[in-house]
PADREN-987410 format. One record per residue (C-alpha): z, x, y. Coordinates in Angstrom, 1 decimal, decimal comma, padded with zeros to 4 digits. Each point is the difference from the previous one (the first is absolute). Example, Ala and Ser with C-alpha at 12.3 -4.5 7.8 and 13.67 -1.06 7.14 Angstrom:
2
[pt [007,8 012,3 -004,5]]
[pt [-000,7 001,4 003,4]]
***
This chain:
330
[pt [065,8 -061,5 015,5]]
[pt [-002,8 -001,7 -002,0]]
[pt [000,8 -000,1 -003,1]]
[pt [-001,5 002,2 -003,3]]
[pt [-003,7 -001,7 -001,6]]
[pt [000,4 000,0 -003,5]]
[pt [-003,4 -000,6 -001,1]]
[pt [-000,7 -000,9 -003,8]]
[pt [-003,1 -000,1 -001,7]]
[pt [-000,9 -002,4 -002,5]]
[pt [-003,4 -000,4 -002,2]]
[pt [-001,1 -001,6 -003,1]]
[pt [002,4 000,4 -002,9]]
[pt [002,9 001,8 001,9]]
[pt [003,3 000,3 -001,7]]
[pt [002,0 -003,2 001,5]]
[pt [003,4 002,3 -000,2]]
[pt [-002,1 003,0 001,9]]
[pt [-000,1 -001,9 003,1]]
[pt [003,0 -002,6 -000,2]]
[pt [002,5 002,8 -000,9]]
[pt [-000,5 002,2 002,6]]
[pt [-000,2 -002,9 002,5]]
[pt [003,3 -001,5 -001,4]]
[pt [001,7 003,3 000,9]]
[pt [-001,3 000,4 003,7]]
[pt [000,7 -003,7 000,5]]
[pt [003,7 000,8 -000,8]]
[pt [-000,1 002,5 001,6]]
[pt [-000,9 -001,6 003,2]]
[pt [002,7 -003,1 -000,3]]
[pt [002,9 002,5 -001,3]]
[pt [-000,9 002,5 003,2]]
[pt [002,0 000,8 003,1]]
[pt [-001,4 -002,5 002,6]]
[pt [-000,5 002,8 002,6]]
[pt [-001,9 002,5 -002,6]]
[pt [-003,9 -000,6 -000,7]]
[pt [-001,4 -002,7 -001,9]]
[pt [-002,8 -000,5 -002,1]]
[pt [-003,3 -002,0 -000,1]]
[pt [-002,2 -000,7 -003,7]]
[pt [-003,4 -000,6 000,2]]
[pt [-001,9 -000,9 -003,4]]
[pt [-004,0 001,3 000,4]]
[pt [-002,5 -000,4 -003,0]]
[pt [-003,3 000,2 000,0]]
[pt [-000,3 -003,4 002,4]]
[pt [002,8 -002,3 001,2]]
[pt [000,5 -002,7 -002,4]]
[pt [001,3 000,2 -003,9]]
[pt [000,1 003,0 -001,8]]
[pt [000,3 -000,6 -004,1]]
[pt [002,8 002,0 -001,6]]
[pt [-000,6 001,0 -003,5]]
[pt [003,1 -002,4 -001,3]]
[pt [-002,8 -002,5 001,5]]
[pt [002,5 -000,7 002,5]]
[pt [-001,5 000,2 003,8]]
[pt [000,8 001,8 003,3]]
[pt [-000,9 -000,6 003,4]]
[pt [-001,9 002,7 002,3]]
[pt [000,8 -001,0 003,3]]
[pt [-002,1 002,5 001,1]]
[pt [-003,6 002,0 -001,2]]
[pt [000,5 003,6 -000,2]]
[pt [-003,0 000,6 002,4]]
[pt [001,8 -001,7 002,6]]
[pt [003,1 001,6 -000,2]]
[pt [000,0 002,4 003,4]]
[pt [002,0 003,2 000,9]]
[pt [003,9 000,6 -000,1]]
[pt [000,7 -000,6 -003,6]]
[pt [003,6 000,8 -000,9]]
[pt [000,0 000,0 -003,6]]
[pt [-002,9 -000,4 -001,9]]
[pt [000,9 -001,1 -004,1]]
[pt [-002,6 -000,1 -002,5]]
[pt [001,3 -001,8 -003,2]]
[pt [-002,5 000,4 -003,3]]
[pt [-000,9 -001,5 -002,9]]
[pt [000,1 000,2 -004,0]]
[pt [-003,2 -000,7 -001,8]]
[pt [001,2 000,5 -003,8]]
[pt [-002,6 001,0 -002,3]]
[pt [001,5 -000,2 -003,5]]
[pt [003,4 003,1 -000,2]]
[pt [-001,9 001,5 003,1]]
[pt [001,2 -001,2 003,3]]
[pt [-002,6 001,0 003,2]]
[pt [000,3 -000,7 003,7]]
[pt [-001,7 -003,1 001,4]]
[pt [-001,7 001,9 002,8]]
[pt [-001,7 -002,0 003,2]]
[pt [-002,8 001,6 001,7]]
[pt [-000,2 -001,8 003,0]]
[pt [003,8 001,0 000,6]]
[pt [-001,1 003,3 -001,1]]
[pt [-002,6 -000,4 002,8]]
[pt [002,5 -001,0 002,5]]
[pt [002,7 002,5 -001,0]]
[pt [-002,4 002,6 001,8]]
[pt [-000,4 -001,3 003,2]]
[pt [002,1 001,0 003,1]]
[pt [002,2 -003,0 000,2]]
[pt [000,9 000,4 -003,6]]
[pt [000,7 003,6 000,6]]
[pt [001,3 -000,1 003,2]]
[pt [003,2 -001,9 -001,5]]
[pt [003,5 002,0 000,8]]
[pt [000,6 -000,3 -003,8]]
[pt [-002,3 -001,2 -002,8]]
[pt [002,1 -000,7 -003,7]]
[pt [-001,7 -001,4 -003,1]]
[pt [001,8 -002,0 -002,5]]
[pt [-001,0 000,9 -003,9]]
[pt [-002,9 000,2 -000,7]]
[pt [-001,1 -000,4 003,6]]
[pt [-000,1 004,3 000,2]]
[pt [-002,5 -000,1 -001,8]]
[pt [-002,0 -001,3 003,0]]
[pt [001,7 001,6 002,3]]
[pt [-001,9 002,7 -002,2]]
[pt [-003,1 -001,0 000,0]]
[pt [-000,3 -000,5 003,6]]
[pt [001,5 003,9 000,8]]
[pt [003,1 -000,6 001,2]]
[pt [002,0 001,7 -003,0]]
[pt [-001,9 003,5 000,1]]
[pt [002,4 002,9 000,2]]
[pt [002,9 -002,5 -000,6]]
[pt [002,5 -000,9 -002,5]]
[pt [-000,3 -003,5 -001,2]]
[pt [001,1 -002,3 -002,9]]
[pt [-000,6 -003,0 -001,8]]
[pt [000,6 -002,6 -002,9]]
[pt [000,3 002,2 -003,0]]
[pt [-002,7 -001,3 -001,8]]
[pt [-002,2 001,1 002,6]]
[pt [001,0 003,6 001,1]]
[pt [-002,0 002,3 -002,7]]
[pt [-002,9 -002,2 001,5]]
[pt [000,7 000,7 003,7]]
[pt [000,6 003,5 -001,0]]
[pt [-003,4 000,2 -001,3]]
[pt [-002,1 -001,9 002,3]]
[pt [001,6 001,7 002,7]]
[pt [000,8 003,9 -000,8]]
[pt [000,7 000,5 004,1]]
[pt [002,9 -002,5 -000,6]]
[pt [003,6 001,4 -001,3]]
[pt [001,2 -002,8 -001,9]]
[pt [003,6 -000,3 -001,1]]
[pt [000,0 -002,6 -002,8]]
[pt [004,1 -000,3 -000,6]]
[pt [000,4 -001,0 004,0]]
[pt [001,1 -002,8 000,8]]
[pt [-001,8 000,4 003,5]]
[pt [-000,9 003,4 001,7]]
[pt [-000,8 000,6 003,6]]
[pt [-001,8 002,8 001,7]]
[pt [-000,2 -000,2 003,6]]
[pt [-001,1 -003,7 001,5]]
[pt [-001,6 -000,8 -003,7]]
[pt [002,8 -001,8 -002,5]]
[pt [-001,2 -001,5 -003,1]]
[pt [002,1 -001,4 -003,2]]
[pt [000,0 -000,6 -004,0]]
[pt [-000,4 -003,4 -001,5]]
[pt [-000,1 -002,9 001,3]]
[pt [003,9 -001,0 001,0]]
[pt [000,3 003,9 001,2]]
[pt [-001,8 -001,4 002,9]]
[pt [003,8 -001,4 001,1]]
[pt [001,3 003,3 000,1]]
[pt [-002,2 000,7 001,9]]
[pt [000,4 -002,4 002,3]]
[pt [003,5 001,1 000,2]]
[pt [-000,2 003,7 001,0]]
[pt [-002,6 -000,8 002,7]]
[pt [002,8 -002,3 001,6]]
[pt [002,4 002,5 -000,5]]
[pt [-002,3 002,5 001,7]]
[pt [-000,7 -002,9 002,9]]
[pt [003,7 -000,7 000,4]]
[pt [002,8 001,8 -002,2]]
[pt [001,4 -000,1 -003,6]]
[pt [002,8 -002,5 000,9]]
[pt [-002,9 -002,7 000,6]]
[pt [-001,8 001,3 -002,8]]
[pt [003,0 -000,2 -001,8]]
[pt [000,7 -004,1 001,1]]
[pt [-003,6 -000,7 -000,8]]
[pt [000,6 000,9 -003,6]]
[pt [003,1 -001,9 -000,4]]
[pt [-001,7 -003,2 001,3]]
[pt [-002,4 000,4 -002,3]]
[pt [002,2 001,1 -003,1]]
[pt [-002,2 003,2 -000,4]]
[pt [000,9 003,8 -000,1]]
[pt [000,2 001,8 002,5]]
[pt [-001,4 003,2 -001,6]]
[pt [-000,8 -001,0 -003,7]]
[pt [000,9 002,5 -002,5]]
[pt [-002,5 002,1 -001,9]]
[pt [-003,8 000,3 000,5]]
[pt [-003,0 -002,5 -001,5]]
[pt [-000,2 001,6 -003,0]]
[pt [003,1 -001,8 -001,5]]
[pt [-002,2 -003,2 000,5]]
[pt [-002,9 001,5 -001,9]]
[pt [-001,6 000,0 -003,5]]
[pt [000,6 003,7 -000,4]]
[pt [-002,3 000,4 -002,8]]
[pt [-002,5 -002,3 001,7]]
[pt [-002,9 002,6 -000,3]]
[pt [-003,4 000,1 -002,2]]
[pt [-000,1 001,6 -003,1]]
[pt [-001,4 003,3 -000,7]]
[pt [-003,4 000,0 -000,2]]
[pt [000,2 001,9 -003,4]]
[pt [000,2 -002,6 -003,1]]
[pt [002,7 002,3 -002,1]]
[pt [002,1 000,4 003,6]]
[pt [000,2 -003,0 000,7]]
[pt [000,8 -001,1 -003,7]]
[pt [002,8 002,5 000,4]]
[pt [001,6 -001,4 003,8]]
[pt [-000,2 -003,3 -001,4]]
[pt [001,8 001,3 -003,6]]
[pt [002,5 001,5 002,6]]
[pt [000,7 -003,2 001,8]]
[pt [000,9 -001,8 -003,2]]
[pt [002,0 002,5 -001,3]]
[pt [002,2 002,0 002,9]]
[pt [003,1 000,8 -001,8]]
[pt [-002,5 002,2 -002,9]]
[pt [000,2 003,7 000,4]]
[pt [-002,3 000,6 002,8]]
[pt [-000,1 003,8 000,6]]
[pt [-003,7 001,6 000,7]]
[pt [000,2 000,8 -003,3]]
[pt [000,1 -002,8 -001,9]]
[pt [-002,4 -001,6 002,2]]
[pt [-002,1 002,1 -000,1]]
[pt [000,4 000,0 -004,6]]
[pt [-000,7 -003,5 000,7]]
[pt [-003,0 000,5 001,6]]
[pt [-001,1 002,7 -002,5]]
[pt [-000,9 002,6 002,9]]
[pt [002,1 003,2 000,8]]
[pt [003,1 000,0 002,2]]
[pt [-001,8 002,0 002,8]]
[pt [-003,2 -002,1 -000,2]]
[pt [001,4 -003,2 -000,4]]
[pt [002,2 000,7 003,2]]
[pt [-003,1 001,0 002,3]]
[pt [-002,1 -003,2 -001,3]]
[pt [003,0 -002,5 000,6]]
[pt [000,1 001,4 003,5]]
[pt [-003,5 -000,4 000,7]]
[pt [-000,3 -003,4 -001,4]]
[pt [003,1 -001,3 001,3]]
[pt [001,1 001,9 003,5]]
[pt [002,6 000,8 -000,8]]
[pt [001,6 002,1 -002,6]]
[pt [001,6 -001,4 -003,4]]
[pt [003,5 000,5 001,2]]
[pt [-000,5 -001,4 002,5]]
[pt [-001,7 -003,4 -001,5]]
[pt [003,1 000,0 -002,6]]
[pt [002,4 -000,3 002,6]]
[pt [-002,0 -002,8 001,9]]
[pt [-000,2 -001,6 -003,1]]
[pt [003,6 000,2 -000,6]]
[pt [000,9 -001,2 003,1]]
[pt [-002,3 -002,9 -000,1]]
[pt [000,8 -001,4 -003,6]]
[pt [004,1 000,6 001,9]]
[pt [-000,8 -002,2 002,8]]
[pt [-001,9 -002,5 -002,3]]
[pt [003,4 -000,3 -001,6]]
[pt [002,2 -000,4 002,8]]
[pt [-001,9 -002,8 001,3]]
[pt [-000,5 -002,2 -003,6]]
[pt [003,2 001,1 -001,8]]
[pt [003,7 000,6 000,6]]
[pt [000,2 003,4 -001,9]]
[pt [002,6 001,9 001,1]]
[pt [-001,3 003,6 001,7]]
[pt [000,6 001,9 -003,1]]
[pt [-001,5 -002,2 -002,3]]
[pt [-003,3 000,1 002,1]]
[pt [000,1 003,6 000,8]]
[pt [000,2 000,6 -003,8]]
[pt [-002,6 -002,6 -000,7]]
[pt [-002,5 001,3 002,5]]
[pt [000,2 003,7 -001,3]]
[pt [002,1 001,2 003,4]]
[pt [003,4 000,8 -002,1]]
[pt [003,0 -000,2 002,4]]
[pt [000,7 -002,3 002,5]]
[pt [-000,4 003,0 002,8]]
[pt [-002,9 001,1 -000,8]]
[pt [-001,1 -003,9 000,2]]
[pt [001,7 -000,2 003,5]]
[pt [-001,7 003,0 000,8]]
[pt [-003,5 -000,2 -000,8]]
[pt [-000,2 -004,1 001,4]]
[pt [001,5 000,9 003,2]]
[pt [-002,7 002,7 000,1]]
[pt [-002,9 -002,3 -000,8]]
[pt [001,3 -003,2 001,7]]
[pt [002,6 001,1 002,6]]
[pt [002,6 -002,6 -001,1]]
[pt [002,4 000,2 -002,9]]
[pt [-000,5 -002,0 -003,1]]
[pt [002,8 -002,0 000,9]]
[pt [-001,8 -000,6 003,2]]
[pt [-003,3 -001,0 -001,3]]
[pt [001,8 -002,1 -002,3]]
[pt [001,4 -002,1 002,6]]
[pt [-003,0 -000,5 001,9]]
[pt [-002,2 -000,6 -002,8]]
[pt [001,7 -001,1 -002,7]]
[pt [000,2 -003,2 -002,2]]
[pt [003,4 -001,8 000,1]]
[pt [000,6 -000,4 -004,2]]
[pt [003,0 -002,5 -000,4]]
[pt [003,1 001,0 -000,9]]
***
């Protein structure tokens, strides 16, 4: 049996760990395999053989040009790119891969998966309409928008429907890479591929636990965003829609529409995000017991701290603490 094509596409300013991730996992894959069962072959394309420029400056070789790549594709992965534009984060995108993406051969693949920011031209060139898809976080109200036909999940840490996988951020694209050899194989090799390469098997939690959870533009309005930012500062001040709305000098009922409107989403809402944030800020630069940080950020018990973070982040405190915390001496 001739083994699967893995063909990965590669462009100007690519995310290095969007194509050698995935290609790290498959290659295991292929050593760590039972010698009877089907191999794999990669294949690098870009826009012409040669060297490709990452954006670490670092460079990749294109063994092939996209145009001559010919039918009988097993896999096609399309990794992206992060062009950071101040807080903002928006997807590299690649018009002459755009271009390509359309054309039989590109669509004629048994699978097609996209790597971060990669959906969002997977997007661009129709091959997410009437599909659910996700990316990096930073990126997913944008895809959203730009592409209404598109049902994004932002918390995934990848999503398939039917032959079209795509993933979140960046080293999401190993797991990936890790369900499409358990679906080419089984679990158990699935399961020896991640030990080889000290990674979980099925990480816990969604993307949102690697987030900034607050990461979003102020309101437009001067006085509301005064008050979010006021909020931020202070989360462990009474916060009720009253007094925010005594702070703000407007009436209860008013003040609740106009937050909404400004904000989407309503003040409860923001509080607790707030909350939650200003917690997780804590568990990652101090080593505050739980109740002194539930108190401090304005959440009172240590349960309803537990509950509301594994609501927002699907991990325990304790959990994000270990994965993201500083080690203080002593």
């Amino acid at each position: 049996m001739p083994p699967h094509l893995v063909v990965i596409t590669v462009y100007d300013g690519v995310e290095l760990l969007d194509v050698a991730g995935p290609l790290e996992v498959i290659s295991a894959a292929d050593r760590l395999r039972d010698p009877v069962s089907r191999g794999y072959r990669t294949l690098v394309a870009g826009p012409r053989p040669g060297l490709v420029r990452c954006a670490g400056g670092v460079s990749i070789a294109a063994e092939v040009a996209w145009t001559d790549l010919r039918p009988g594709i097993g896999t096609l992965l399309v990794p992206g790119a992060l062009a950071p534009t101040g807080h903002d984060a928006a997807p590299l995108l690649a018009p002459a891969l755009v271009d390509w993406l359309r054309t039989p051969v590109a669509r004629g693949a048994d699978r097609i998966a996209s790597v971060c920011t990669g959906a969002h031209l997977l997007a661009a060139a129709g091959l997410l309409d009437g599909r659910r898809a996700t990316t990096h976080w930073a990126t997913a109200a944008r895809l959203a928008a730009d592409h209404p036909g598109v049902t994004v999940e932002p918390d995934a840490i990848f999503a398939r429907d039917g032959d079209v996988w795509t993933s979140a951020g960046v080293s999401a694209g190993m797991d990936l890479a890790l369900a499409l050899v358990a679906e080419d194989h089984d679990a158990e090799l699935a399961r020896r591929v991640a030990r080889w390469l000290v990674m979980y098997l099925r990480r816990p939690g969604g993307q949102s636990q690697f987030s900034e959870f607050l990461a979003r533009s102020s309101a437009p309005d001067a006085e509301i965003a005064r008050l979010q930012s006021w909020m931020r500062r202070n989360p462990a001040e009474d916060l009720s829609n009253d007094a925010l709305a005594r702070r703000a000098s407007l009436s209860t009922r008013h003040f609740a529409r106009l937050f909404r409107r400004q904000a989407g989403t309503t003040p409860a809402r923001y509080v607790e995000a707030v909350r939650v944030d200003a917690a997780a800020r804590q568990l990652v630069h101090t080593d505050n017991g739980l109740r002194v940080i539930a108190k401090a950020v304005g959440l009172g018990s240590v349960e309803t701290l537990h509950r509301v973070f594994k609501q927002h982040f699907g991990v325990t405190p304790a959990a994000y603490r270990e994965r993201f915390g500083m080690r203080h001496p002593g």
